[in-house]
LOLUM-605599 format. One record per residue (C-alpha): x, z, y. Coordinates in steps of 0.001 Angstrom, whole numbers, padded with zeros to 6 digits, always signed. Layout:
LOLUM-605599
XZY ...
This chain:
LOLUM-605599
-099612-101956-077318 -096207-103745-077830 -094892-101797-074901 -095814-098582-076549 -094174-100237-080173 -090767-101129-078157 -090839-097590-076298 -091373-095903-079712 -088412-097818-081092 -086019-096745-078210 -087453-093401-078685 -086372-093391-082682 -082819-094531-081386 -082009-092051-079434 -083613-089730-081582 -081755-090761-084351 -078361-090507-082257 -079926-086934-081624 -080860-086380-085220 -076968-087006-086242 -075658-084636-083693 -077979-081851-084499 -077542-082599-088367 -074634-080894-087277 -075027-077908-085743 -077634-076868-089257 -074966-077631-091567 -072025-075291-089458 -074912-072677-089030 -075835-072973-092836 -072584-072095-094379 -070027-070266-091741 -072633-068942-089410 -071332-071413-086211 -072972-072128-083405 -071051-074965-082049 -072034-075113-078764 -068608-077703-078071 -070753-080284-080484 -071950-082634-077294 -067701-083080-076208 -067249-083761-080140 -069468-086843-079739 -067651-087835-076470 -064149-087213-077398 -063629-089840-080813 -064990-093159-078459 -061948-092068-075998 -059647-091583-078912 -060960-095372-080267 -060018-096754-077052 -057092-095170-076364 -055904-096857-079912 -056839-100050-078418 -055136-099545-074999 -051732-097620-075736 -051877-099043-079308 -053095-102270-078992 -054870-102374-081755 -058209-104289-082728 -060971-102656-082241 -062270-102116-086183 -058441-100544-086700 -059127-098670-083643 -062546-097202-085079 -060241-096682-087850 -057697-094234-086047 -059892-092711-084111 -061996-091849-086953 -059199-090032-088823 -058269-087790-085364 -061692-086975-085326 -061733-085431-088334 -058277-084067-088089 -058591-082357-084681 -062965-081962-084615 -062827-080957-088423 -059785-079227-090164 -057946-078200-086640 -061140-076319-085090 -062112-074677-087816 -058402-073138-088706 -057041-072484-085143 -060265-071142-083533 -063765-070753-085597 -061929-068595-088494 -059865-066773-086290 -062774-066213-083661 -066027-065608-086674 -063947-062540-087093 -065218-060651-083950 -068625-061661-084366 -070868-064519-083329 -071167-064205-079595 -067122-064657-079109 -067509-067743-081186 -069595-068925-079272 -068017-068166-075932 -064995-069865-077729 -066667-073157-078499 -068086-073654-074547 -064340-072897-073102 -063569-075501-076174 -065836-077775-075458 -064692-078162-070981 -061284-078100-072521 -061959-081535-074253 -064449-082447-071247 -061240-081763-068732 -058561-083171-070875 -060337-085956-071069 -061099-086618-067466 -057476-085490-066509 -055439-087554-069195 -058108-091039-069619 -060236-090927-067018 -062837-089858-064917 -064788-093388-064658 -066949-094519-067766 -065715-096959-069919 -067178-099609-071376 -067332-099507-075371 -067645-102628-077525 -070898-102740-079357 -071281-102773-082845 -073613-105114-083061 -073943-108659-080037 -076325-107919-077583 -079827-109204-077813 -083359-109293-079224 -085742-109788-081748 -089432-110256-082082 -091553-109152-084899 -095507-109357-084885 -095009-110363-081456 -093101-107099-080382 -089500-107791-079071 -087031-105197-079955 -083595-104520-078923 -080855-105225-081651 -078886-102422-080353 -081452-100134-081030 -082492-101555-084261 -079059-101230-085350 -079001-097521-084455 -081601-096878-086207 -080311-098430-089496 -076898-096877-088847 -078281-093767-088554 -081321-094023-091600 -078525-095228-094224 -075878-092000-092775 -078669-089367-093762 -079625-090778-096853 -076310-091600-097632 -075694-087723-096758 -078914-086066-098896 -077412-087975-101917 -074014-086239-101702 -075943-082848-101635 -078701-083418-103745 -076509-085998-106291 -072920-084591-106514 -071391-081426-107710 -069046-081046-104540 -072556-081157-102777 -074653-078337-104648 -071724-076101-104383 -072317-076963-100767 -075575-076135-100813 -074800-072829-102733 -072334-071381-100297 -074834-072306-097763 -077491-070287-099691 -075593-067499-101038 -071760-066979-100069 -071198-064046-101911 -072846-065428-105083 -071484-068770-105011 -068021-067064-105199 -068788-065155-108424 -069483-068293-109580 -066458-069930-108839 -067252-072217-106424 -064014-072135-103647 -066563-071315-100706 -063520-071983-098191 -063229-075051-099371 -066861-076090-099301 -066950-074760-095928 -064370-077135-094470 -065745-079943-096292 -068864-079115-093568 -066710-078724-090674 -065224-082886-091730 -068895-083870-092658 -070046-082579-089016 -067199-084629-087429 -067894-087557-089390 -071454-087070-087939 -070419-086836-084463 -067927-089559-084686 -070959-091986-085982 -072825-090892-083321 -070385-091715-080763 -069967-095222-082029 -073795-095758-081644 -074188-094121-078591 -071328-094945-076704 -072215-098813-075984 -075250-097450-074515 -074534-095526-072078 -070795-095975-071767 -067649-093759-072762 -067846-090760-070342 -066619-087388-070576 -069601-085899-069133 -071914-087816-071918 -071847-084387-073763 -073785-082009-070961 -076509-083607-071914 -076192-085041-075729 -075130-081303-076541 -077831-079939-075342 -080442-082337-076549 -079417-081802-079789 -079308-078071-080184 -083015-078270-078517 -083927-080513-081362 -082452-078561-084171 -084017-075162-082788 -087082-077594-082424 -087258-079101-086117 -085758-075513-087885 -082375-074654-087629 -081514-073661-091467 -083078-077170-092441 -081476-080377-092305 -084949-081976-092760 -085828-079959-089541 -082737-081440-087555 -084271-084966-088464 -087631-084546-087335 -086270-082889-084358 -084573-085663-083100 -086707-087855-083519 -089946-086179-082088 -087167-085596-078644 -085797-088777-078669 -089731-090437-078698 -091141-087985-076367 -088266-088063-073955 -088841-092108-074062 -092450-092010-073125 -092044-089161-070511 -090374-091218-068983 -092307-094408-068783 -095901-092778-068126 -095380-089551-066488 -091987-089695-064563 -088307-090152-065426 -087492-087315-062560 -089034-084855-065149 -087617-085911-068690 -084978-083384-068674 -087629-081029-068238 -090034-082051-071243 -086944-080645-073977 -086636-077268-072491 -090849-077015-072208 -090817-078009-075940 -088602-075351-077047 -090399-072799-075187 -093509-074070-076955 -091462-074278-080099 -090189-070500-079500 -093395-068853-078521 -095756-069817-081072 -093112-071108-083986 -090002-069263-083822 -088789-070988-087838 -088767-074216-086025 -091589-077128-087004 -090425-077879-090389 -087856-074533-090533 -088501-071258-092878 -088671-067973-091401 -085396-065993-092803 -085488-061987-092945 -081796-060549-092828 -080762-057261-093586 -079659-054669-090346 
């Protein structure tokens, strides 16, 4: 039984790290209609940019979070959505998307080419160790996660739910064409998703990247994992990229320790089969009827 409790644990970290990342991809969809499909190299790229702050800067690493945090959101945020999704949504949905892949090995290449090709190793957030509660011992890493990621989401449904900036949000989301008969600048509300998405992927890469070390292939499969899980949960719910993650992030955890860890990568594409054939909405999604 406590292996089970510290298995479901890991499981809710990297589901949470999951949940974060496909967060994401339903708030791009929601309100500019953008499949990012470059989202797993935004989680990579902002841990290279923190320690290239600490090598060529020297800088501490906090300072270096710091930095790193504001290029994120410069070049993952205002720069991509100016210079290649509003230029690209233009033509249609399938060259965006074509755009974001040759977008996303651009960042994977650059990466390799001008860093390096090696992983890295990435200072924790929190000191290694763990703790034991009703006799179950639990990584601090992955309790840390966790609450990282639990106090980000609620921190996030607040600003929508609490704030005026956020239900105009929501609006344009809803109804574009409405919410500018309103008044509500929809351009603006849209870019404030594209900084809120790369504040979510930078977060994620702090978490994740002490894990399983800075690499620039760490988005092949991080990408992926989280569109499955926000297809999974309901893409035009941010509830639905939650649940998402988290059900993938547990079931990908116990795959692996009772069936066989040769087959995990498997069990997310099986699930959205499953997901596809007999739930199209998504598990907690809404089924949408658009107009031809």
């Amino acid at each position: 039984m406590a292996n089970v409790l510290q298995l479901l644990a890991s499981g809710l970290a990297t589901g949470a790290i999951y949940a974060l990342v496909a967060i994401g991809f339903t708030l791009l969809w929601q309100t500019s209609q953008t499949i990012n499909f470059a989202q797993g190299e935004f989680v990579m790229l902002p841990a290279f940019l923190i320690l290239a702050a600490m090598r060529f800067g020297e800088l501490p690493f906090w300072p270096a979070v710091g930095i790193g945090a504001v290029l994120a959101l410069i070049i993952l945020g205002v720069l991509f959505k100016r210079l290649l999704v509003d230029p690209m949504l233009r033509h249609g949905v399938l060259p965006l998307v074509i755009a974001t892949i040759a977008f996303g090995v651009f960042l994977k290449e650059s990466v390799k080419e001008f860093y390096s090709a090696e992983a890295q190793p990435f200072p924790a957030l929190v000191p290694a160790g763990d703790v034991s509660l009703g006799g179950v011992t639990l990584s601090l890493q992955d309790l840390a996660v966790i609450a990282v990621a639990v106090v980000a989401v609620v921190v996030l449904q607040l600003f929508l739910n609490r704030t005026r900036t956020g239900r105009c949000m929501q609006a344009t989301a809803q109804n574009p064409t409405v919410a500018r008969i309103l008044g509500i600048p929809v351009e603006r509300m849209i870019l404030y998703t594209f900084l809120i998405n790369a504040g979510l992927v930078t977060l994620a890469s702090l978490l994740v990247s002490p894990i399983y070390l800075a690499k620039f292939s760490n988005g092949e499969t991080l990408g992926l994992a989280a569109f499955i899980a926000a297809i999974v949960g309901g893409f035009n719910q941010i509830r639905g990229a939650i649940a998402g993650g988290l059900l993938l992030g547990v079931i990908d955890n116990l795959m692996a320790a009772y069936v066989s860890a040769q087959y995990r990568a498997a069990v997310p594409l099986l699930l959205l089969i499953a997901v596809i054939l007999f739930r199209p909405q998504g598990l907690l999604g809404r089924a949408e009827e658009r107009t031809v």
